[in-house]
C-alpha positions in Angstrom: -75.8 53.7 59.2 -73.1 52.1 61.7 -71.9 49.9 59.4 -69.4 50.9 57.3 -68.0 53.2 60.1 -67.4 49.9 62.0 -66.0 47.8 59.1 -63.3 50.6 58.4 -61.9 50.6 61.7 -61.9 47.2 62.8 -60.8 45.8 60.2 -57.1 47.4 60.8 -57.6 46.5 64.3 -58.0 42.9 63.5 -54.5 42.5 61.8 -52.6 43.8 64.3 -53.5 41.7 66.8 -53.6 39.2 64.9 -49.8 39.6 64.1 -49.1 40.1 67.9 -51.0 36.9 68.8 -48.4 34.9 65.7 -45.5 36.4 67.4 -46.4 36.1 71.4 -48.6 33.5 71.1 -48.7 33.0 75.0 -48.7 36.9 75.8 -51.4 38.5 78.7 -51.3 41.2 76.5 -52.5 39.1 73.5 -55.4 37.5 75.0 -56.7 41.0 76.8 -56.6 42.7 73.3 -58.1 39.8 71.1 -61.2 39.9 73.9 -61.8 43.5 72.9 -63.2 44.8 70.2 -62.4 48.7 69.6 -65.1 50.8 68.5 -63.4 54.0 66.4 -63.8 57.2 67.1 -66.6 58.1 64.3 -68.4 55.2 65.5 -68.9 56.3 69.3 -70.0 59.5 67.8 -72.3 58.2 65.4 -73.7 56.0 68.4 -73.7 58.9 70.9 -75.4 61.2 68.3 -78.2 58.6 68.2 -78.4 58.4 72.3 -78.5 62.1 72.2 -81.2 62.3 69.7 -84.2 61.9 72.1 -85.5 62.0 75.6 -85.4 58.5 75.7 -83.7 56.0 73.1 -84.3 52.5 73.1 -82.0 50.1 70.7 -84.4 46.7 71.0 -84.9 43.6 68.7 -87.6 44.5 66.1 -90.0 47.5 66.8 -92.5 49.0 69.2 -95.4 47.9 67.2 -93.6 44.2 66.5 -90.7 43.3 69.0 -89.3 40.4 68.0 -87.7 39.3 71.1 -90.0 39.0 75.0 -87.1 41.2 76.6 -87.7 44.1 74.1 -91.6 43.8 74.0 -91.5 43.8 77.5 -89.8 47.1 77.9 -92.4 48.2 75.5 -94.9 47.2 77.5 -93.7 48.5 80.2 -93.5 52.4 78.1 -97.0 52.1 77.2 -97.9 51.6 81.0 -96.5 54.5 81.8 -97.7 56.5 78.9 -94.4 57.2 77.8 -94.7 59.9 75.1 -94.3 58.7 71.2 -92.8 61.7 70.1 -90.4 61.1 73.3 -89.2 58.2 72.2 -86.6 57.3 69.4 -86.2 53.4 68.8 -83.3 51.5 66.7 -83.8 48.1 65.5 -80.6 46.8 66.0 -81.6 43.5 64.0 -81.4 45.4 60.9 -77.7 46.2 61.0 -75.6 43.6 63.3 -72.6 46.9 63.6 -74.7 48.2 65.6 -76.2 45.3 67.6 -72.5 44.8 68.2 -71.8 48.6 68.9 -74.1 49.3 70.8 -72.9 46.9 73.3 -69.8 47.9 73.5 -70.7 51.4 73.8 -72.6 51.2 76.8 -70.4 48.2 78.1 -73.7 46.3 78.4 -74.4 42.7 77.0 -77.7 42.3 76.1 -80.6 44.1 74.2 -82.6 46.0 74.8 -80.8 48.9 76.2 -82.5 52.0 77.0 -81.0 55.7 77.4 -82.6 58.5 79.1 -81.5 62.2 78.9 -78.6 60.4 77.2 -77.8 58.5 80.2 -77.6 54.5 80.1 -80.5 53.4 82.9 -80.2 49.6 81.4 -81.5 46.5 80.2 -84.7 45.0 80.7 -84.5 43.6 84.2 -83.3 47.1 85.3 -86.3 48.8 83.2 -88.3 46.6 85.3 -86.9 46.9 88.5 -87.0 50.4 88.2 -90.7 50.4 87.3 -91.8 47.9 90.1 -89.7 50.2 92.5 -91.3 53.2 91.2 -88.8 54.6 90.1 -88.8 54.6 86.8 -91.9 56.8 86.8 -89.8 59.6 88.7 -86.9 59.2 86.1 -89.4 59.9 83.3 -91.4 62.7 85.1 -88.3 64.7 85.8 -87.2 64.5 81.6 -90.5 65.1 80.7 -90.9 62.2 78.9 -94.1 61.4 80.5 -96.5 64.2 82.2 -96.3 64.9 85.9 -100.1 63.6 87.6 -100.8 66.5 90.0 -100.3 65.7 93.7 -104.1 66.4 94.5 -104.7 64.3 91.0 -103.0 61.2 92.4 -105.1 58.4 94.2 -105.4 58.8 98.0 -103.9 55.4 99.8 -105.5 55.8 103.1 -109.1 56.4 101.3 
């Protein structure tokens, strides 16, 4: 899906830094643009489109049903506690096309996987997923874009029984 979007444009990219690096081979310059990778265009579309396309988006390793990495079965874990919605929830397997494992990263600025979107907002990575949840946040965040159902305030467990 990402893939040939990302090979078109980086490609080009590559060869001219790599003829600035050949000719200042000791330039700032150089070394700032040779640690960045540019994503085009049509590929922050394409990647935004897929953010977009649900409440919630999660790019993990693997899938709900087998993760193949702790962090990402961890955040699905941590969905199914909540009783986060299927039809809610749109995930991309980012180990089946390494554009966009790479992509993605670079979209959201964000190093590791998984990353999770809500509303089409970035929220983060699994230790954020969890902090939020353990804070109880998480829970609000999801109530209030109805990706998992309000509990009733007279419905909701009474601390000082």
């Amino acid at each position: 899906m990402f893939r040939s979007l990302l090979r078109s444009t980086t490609s080009g990219s590559r060869s001219v830094l790599a003829s600035h690096a050949a000719l200042h081979p000791s330039s700032t310059l150089t070394s700032q643009l040779i640690a960045v990778r540019l994503l085009s265009t049509e590929t922050r579309a394409a990647i935004q489109k897929a953010v977009d396309s649900s409440p919630m988006v999660v790019f993990m390793k693997g899938t709900p049903d087998q993760p193949q990495c702790g962090f990402s079965r961890a955040v699905v874990q941590i969905m199914e506690l909540h009783g986060v919605i299927p039809e809610k929830v749109k995930t991309y397997n980012v180990l089946e096309d390494p554009e966009l494992r790479n992509g993605i990263k670079e979209f959201s600025e964000w190093p590791t996987i998984p990353q999770v979107y809500v509303n089409g907002e970035f929220v983060g990575g699994c230790d954020i997923v969890l902090g939020l949840h353990q804070s109880g946040e998480l829970e609000e965040l999801l109530e209030k874009h109805e990706i998992i159902p309000k509990i009733p305030a007279d419905a909701a467990p009474n601390p000082s029984s």
